[in-house]
C-alpha positions, 0 to 999 in steps of 0.5 A: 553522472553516475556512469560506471555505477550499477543500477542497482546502487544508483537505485539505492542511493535515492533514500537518505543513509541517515534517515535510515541509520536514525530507524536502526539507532530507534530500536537498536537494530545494530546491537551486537551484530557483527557481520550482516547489519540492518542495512546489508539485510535491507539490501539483500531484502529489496534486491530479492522484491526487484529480481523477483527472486523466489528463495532465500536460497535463491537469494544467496546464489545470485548474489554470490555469483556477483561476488566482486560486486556486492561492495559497489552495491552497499553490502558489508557483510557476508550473504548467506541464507541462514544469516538472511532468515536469522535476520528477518526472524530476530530483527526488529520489524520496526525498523523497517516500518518506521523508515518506510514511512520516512520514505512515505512522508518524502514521496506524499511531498512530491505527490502534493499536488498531483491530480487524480481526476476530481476537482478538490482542494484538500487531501482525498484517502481510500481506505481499505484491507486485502487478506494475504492467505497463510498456510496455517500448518506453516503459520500457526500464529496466523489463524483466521478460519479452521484450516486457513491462516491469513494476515491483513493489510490495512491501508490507507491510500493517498489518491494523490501519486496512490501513496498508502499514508498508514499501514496496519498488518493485523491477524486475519480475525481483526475486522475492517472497521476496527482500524477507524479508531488507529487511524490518523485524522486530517481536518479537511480530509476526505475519507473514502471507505466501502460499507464495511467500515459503516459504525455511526459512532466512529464516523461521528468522531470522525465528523467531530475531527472536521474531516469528511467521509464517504462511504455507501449505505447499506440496504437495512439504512433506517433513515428519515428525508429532511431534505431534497434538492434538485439533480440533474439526471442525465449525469445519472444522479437521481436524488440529493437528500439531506436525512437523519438516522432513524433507528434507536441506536444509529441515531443515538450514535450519530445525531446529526444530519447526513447526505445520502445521494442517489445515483445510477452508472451508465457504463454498468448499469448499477445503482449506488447510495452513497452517505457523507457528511460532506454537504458543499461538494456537489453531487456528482463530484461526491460520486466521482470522488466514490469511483476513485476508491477503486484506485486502492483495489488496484494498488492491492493488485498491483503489489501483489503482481509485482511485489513479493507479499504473498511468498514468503522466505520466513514463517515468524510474525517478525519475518512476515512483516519485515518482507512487507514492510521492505516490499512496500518500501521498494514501492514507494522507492520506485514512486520516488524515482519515478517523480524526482527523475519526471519518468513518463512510464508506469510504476510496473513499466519502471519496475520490470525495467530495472529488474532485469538491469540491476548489474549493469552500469548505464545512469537510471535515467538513460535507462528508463527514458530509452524508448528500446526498453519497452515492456507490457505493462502486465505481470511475468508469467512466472508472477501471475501462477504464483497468485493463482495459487490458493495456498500461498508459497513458503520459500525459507531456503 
């Protein structure tokens, strides 16, 4: 299966043509274009996130050296900067969200029933936002503070498979908690989040929607004890209480009662006070399921080592989000590959494998089960300068 056909088509051939054509049809991205569609930009934009490649000029250069190749790769139309950076400026972003999250609802299938190291029966989400710093001279629309420009990439991550289920890209100003009131509420879901997204009202309706949160408390909480049960402190817990908000407007905003649980980290030596609304979890797995958030913190990281979102080849708004959205597809591609093909090997591992073999003809699943190909499960050097940089890279041509 699949012998003589290159790596990178076989890649390709994992995401449905027709669901992406719908995406096209849905903002006609199509409409009087004659030589570079959607789908030739969509290709030359995931190659470019692959082979880490660092310009549009770059881009151009290393596809038109394998000329002869672009038609078994899926490209139709000619490959030149200018027509890549025409794209990614006028071409609806849209299209690509919407068949990212086509790709998302695939993946979160597969990831279903995958363990992330707490015991729960329902869906478990961290939710969080990472700045992605800007050139302000170079992205005037992007402004954040003074001098600096930024955007922010709001995610809401599926800690089963740490598939991001709802992204937002907001300017840099937008503050975190804004994003509770877009967000898609699950019944039954538990919502983990750090103290900046803390505002009694929006998790009252969040309550209001049967999900569950969880977040830590902050150290102004004005609360009164209702109740306390018993914990066992050897695990590090040191209280288990049933409170009610005290303050004039908190409480006004969420009258009911909360759980606020005390608890002590062995291995670092912190304390932590988290709050929930959950009250049938056991306290203990409530902080277990808190030290799975940290699992959206790596995904941040990870997707910056090894995907391109912070060097941009265009300076539109249009150009910044249809890159991410295209990166964020070539994740979730990869995540796919990795569970439909039962590959052993990490995301980053699959990754720098088939960046470095996307001409060549050998089945992708030979290829990433060959124990010869073996990689550090660490970033290029060449990835690890760029996000070193305080001022992220422009790369238009």
């Amino acid at each position: 299966m699949h012998s003589g056909t290159l790596v990178f088509t076989q890649l390709m051939e994992f995401f449905s043509r027709h669901d992406f054509d719908k995406s096209v049809r849905r903002y006609r991205g199509n409409y009087r274009t004659r030589d570079f569609s959607c789908r030739d930009q969509f290709l030359a934009m995931a190659f470019a996130q692959l082979t880490y490649r660092e310009s549009l000029r770059d881009i151009e250069t290393c596809l038109r050296s394998v000329q002869p190749k672009l038609y078994h790769m899926g490209f139709r139309g000619r490959i030149a900067r200018s027509t890549i950076a025409d794209a990614n400026r006028k071409r609806d972003w849209r299209i690509y969200a919407d068949f990212a999250q086509t790709l998302i609802g695939r993946a979160r299938k597969l990831y279903l029933n995958e363990p992330f190291g707490v015991d729960l029966e329902g869906a478990a989400y961290a939710l969080d936002s990472t700045t992605i710093d800007l050139c302000l001279s170079l992205f005037p629309w992007a402004t954040f503070r003074r001098r600096k420009g930024a955007v922010k990439l709001h995610t809401l991550l599926d800690l089963r498979g740490n598939i991001p289920c709802f992204l937002r890209i907001s300017h840099g100003k937008m503050h975190d908690v804004n994003i509770l009131d877009e967000l898609p509420i699950e019944p039954g879901a538990f919502y983990i989040m750090d103290k900046a997204y803390i505002d009694y009202a929006r998790l009252y309706r969040l309550h209001q929607q049967a999900a569950f949160f969880l977040t830590r408390a902050k150290k102004n909480l004005d609360a009164k004890r209702r109740e306390s049960r018993i914990v066992d402190k050897t695990t590090g817990l040191r209280s288990d209480q049933t409170i009610v908000l005290a303050g004039v407007k908190s409480s006004q905003s969420y009258p009911e009662a909360l759980r606020r649980i005390h608890y002590y980290d062995i291995e670092t030596g912190k304390r932590f006070v988290f709050l929930t609304n959950n009250f049938v979890l056991p306290a203990l797995s409530i902080a277990q399921l808190y030290k799975c958030r940290w699992q959206i913190e790596l995904f941040f990281k990870w997707i910056k080592q090894h995907l391109r979102i912070k060097a941009f080849y265009g300076t539109s708004p249009n150009a910044v989000r249809t890159q991410i959205w295209i990166a964020i597809s070539v994740y979730v591609l990869v995540a796919i590959v990795k569970k439909e093909l039962k590959i052993e090997r990490s995301l980053s591992e699959i990754l720098q494998i088939l960046s470095v073999n996307p001409f060549e003809k050998t089945p992708v699943l030979q290829l990433l089960t060959n124990p010869t190909n073996s990689f550090p499960d660490t970033p290029f050097p060449k990835q690890l300068t760029l996000f070193d940089d305080d001022v992220p890279l422009v790369v238009e041509s």
